[in-house]
C-alpha positions as CSV (number, residue, x, y, z in Angstrom):
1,X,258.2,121.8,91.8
2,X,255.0,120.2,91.3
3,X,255.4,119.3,87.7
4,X,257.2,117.3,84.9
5,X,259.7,118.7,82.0
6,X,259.7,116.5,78.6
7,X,262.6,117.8,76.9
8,X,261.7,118.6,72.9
9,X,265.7,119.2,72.1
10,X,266.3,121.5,69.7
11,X,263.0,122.2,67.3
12,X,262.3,123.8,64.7
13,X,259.6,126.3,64.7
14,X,256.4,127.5,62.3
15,X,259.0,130.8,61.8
16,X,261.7,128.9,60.7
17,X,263.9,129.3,63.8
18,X,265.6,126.9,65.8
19,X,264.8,126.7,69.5
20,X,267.5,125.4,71.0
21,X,266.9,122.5,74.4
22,X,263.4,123.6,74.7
23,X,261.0,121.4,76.8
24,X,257.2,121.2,78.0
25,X,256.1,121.3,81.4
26,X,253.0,119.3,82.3
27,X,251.4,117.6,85.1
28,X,249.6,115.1,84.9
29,X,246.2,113.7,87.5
30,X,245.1,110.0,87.1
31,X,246.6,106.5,86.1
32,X,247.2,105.9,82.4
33,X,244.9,103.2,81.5
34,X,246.0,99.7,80.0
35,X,244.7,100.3,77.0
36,X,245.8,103.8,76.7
37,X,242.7,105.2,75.8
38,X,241.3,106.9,79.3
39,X,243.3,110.4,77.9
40,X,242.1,114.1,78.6
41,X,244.4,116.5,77.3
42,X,243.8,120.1,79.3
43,X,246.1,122.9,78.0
44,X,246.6,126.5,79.7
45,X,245.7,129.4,79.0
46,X,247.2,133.2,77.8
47,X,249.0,133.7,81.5
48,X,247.9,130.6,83.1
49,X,249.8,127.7,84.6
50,X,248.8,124.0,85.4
51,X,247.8,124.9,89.0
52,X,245.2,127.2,87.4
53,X,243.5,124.3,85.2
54,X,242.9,122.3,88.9
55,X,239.4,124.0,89.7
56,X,237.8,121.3,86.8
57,X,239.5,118.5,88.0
58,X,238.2,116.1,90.7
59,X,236.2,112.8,92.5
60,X,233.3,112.9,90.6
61,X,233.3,115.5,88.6
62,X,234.0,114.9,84.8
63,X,237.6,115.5,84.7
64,X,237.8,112.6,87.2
65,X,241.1,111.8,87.9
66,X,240.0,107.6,89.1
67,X,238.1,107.6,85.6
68,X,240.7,109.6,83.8
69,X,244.6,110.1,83.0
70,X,244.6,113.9,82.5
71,X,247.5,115.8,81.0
72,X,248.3,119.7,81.4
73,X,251.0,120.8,79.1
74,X,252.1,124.3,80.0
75,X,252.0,127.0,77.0
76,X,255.1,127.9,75.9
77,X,256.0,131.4,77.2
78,X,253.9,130.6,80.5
79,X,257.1,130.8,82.4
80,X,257.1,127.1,83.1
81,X,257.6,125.4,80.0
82,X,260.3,127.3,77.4
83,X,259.5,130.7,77.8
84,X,261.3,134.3,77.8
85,X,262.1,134.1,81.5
86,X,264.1,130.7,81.2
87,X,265.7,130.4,78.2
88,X,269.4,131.2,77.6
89,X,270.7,133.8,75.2
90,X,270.9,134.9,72.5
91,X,266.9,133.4,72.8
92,X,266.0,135.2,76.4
93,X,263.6,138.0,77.4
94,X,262.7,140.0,74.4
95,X,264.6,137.4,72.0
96,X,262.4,135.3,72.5
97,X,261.3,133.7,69.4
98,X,257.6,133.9,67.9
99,X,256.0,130.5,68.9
100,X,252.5,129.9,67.4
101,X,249.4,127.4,68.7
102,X,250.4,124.8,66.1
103,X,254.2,124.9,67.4
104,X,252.5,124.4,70.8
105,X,250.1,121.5,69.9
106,X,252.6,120.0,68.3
107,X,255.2,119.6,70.9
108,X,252.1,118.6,73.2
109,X,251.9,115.8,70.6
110,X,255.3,114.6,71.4
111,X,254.6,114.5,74.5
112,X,251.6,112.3,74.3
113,X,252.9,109.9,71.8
114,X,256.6,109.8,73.0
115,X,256.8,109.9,76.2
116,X,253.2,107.8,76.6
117,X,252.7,106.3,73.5
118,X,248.7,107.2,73.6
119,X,247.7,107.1,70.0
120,X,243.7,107.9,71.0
121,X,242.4,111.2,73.1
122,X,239.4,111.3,74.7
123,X,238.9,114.5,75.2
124,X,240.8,117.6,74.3
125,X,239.1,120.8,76.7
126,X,240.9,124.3,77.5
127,X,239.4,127.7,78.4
128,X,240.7,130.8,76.0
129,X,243.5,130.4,74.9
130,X,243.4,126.6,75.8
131,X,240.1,126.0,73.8
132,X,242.1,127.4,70.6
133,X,244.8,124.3,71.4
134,X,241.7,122.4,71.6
135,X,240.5,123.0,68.1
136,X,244.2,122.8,67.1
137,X,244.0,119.4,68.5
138,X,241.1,118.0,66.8
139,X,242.2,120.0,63.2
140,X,245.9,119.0,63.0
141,X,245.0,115.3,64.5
142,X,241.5,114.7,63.2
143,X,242.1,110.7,63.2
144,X,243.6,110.5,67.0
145,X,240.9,113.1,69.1
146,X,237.3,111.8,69.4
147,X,235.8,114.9,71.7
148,X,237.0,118.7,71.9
149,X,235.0,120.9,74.4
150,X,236.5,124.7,74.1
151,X,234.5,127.2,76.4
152,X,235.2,131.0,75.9
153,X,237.5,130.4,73.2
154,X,237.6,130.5,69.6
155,X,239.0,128.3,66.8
156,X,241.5,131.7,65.6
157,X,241.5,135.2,67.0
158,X,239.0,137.4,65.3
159,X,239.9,141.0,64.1
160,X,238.2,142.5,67.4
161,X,239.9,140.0,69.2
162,X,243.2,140.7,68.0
163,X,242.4,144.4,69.0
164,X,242.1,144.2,72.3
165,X,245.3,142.0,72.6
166,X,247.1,144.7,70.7
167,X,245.7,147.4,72.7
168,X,247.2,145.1,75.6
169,X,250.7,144.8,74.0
170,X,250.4,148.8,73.2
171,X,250.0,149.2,77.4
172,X,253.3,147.7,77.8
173,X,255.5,148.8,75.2
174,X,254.4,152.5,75.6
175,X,256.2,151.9,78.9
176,X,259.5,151.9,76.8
177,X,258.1,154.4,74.3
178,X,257.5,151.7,72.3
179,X,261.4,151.5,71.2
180,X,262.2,148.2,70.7
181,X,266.2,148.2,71.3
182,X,265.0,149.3,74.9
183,X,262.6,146.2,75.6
184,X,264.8,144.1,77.7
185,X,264.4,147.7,80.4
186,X,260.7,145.9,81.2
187,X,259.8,145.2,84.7
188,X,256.9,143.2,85.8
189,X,255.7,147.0,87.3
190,X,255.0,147.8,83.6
191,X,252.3,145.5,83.7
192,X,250.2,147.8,86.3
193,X,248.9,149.6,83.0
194,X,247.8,146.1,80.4
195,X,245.8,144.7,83.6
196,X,244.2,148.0,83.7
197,X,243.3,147.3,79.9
198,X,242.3,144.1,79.7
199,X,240.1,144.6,82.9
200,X,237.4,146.2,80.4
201,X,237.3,142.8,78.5
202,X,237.6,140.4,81.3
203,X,233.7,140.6,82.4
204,X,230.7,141.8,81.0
205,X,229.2,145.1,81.2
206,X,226.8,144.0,83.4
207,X,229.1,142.4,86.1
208,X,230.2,145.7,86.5
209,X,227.3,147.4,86.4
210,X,225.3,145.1,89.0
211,X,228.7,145.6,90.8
212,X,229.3,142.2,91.9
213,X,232.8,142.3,92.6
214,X,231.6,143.1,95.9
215,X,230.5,139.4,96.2
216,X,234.5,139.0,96.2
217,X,235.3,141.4,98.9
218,X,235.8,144.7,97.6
219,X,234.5,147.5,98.1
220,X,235.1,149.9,95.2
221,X,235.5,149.3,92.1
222,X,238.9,151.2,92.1
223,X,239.7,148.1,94.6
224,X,238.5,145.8,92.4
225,X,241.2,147.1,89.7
226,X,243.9,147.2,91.7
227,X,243.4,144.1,93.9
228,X,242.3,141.8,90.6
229,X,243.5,143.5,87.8
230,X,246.6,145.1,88.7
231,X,247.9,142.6,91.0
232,X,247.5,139.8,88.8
233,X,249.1,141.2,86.0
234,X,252.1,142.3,87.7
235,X,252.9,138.7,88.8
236,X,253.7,138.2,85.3
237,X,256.8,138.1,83.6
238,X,256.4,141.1,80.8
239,X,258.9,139.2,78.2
240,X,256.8,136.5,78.6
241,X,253.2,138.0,78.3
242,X,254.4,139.8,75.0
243,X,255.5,136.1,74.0
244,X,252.1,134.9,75.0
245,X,250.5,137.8,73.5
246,X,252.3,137.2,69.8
247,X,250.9,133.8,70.2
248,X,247.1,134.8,70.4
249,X,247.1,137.6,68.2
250,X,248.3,135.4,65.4
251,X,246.0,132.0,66.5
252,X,244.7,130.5,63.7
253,X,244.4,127.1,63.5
254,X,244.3,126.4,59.5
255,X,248.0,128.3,59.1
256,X,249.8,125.5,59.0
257,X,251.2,123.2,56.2
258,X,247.8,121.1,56.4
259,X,245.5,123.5,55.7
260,X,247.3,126.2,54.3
261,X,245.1,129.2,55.3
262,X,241.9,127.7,54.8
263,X,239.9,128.4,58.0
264,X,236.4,127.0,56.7
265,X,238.2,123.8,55.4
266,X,240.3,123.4,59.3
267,X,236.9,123.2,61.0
268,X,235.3,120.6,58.3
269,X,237.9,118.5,58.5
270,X,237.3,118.2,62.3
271,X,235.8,114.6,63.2
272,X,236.0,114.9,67.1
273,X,232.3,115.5,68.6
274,X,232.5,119.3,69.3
275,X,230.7,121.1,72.6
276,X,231.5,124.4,71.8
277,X,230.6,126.6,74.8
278,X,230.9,130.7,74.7
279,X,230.3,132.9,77.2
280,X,226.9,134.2,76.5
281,X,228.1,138.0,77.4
282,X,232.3,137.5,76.3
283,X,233.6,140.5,74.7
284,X,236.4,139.3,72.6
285,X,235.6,135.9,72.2
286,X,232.2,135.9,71.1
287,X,229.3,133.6,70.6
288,X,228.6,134.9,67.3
289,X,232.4,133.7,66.1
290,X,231.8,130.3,67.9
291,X,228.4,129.9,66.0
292,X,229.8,130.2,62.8
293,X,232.7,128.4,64.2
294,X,230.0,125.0,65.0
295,X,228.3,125.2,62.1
296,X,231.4,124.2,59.9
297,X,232.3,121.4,62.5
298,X,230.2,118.0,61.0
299,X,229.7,116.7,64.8
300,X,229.1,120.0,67.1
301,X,226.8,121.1,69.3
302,X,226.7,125.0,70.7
303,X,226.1,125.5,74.1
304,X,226.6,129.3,75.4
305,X,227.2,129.6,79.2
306,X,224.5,131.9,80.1
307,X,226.1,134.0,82.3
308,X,227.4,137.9,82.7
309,X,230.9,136.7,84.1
310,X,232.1,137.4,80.3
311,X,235.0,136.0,79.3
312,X,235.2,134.5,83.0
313,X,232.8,132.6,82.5
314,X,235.2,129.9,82.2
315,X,238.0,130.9,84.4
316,X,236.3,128.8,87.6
317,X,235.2,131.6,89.5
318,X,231.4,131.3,89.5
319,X,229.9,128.3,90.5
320,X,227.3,128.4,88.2
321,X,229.4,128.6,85.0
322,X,231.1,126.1,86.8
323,X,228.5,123.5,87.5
324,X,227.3,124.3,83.8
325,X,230.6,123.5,82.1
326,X,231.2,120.3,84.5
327,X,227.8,119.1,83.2
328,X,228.3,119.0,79.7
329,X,232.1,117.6,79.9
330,X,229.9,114.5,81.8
331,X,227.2,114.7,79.0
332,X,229.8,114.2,76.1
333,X,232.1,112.1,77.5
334,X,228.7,109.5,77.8
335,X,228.3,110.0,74.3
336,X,229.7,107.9,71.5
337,X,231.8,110.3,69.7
338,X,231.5,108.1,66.6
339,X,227.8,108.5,66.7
């Protein structure tokens, strides 16, 4: 095991129910600063663990871990922190309870401020999924996170967005013919068909068309499918991808007691400096919705990844994107966020 569990106890959740012993997993890269104020919080993503954040991390690069103490907190429902997979009944498998991105930010606020006492954040960056936490970060703790730095990821999940992960969650429960008292009868083989589905969002039309996934090693598309798509997904736990998917589809980050539904109000209130970075050819999480997204933040700055890696275009595949994203992490993190 090459991570830490902070125990949360029994919490309470945005539904109302009670999540009995449930804990965070997290690892964390660097040495906590005396003054407690050298933090970079990096969450995961919809199916990703810590491991999978590593690829931004490193000796001169801007998640530098002799600059920086830098904290990955698991999602819940990744299969490492609480989750479908390792919780005890009556809450296991598809009992699982509906956890939402302010449950999870949060918890990774007890984390910070209990089991660290760090009362300022440097930096708050994620990808997908983890960029949402981001702005979840800087709208529920406006006062305590001076940067955010999302990249292919959106302050809530837009209608088309929320499409294509229902179009995902209709894969795998048509396995079952979408009969709910038969849900526990789902086997990570089920999960052939949703990375068939989402391997149409994943990258842009023009990946696929220029066919670069021969760069990679294949030699078909078909190959591609099956050896990417396919084979990802059915590493996953399905309980816990439905968790996961609940948890996107209903991302929002001004439903909440704060903000009560008001989305324009959540990004005003923002104060961190923003680098809000789409994917310049992402599918579902567009640079359109980040634009808007920017303009209602006081302190952000837009910068699309120009690239045709789609939403992958910040997964840490192409060195490019890469490189790009690395660069302006350094560029803000030089910057007064106070400015």
């Amino acid at each position: 095991m090459d991570y830490e569990v902070f125990d949360l106890g029994n919490v309470t959740l945005q539904s109302g129910v009670t999540l009995p012993n449930a804990f965070l997993a997290y690892k964390t890269y660097g040495t906590l600063n005396e003054k407690k104020d050298n933090v970079i919080v990096y969450p995961t993503a919809f199916g990703d663990q810590h491991y999978q954040n590593e690829w931004l991390i490193g000796n001169d690069m801007a998640l530098d871990p002799q600059k920086y103490f830098i904290i990955i907190p698991n999602l819940l429902g990744n299969g490492l922190s609480s989750s479908p997979s390792n919780t005890l009944p009556p809450f296991d498998r598809g009992h699982f309870p509906q956890v939402t991105i302010y449950d999870n930010v949060k918890f990774q606020y007890r984390l910070v401020t209990e089991k660290f006492g760090i009362q300022k954040i440097a930096l708050v960056v994620g990808w997908s999924m983890g960029g949402i936490q981001s702005f979840q970060w800087a709208a529920s703790y406006p006062d305590m996170v001076e940067r955010i730095a999302p990249f292919c990821g959106a302050a809530k999940t837009w209608p088309q967005a929320y499409v294509v992960l229902d179009g995902m969650r209709a894969a795998l429960m048509a396995a079952i013919g979408f009969d709910p008292n038969k849900i526990n009868q789902l086997t990570s083989a089920h999960m052939r068909t949703v990375g068939r589905v989402y391997a149409g969002w994943g990258l842009s039309q023009t990946y696929y068309r220029e066919e670069l996934y021969r760069d990679l090693g294949f030699d078909s598309l078909e190959e591609f499918v099956v050896g990417v798509w396919e084979d990802s997904f059915m590493k996953m736990d399905p309980h816990n991808v439905l968790a996961m998917l609940w948890t996107g589809q209903n991302a929002d980050i001004s439903v909440n007691p704060f903000y009560k539904g008001d989305f324009d109000e959540a990004l005003r209130n923002i104060k961190a400096l923003a680098y809000v970075m789409p994917g310049s050819t992402d599918l579902f999480c567009t640079s359109d919705e980040n634009e808007y997204e920017a303009m209602l933040i006081p302190n952000a700055v837009l910068n699309p990844i120009e690239s045709i890696w789609g939403h992958f275009a910040g997964r840490g595949i192409n060195n490019v994107d890469n490189n790009f994203i690395d660069v302006n992490l350094k560029r803000m993190l030089s910057l007064n966020p106070n400015r």
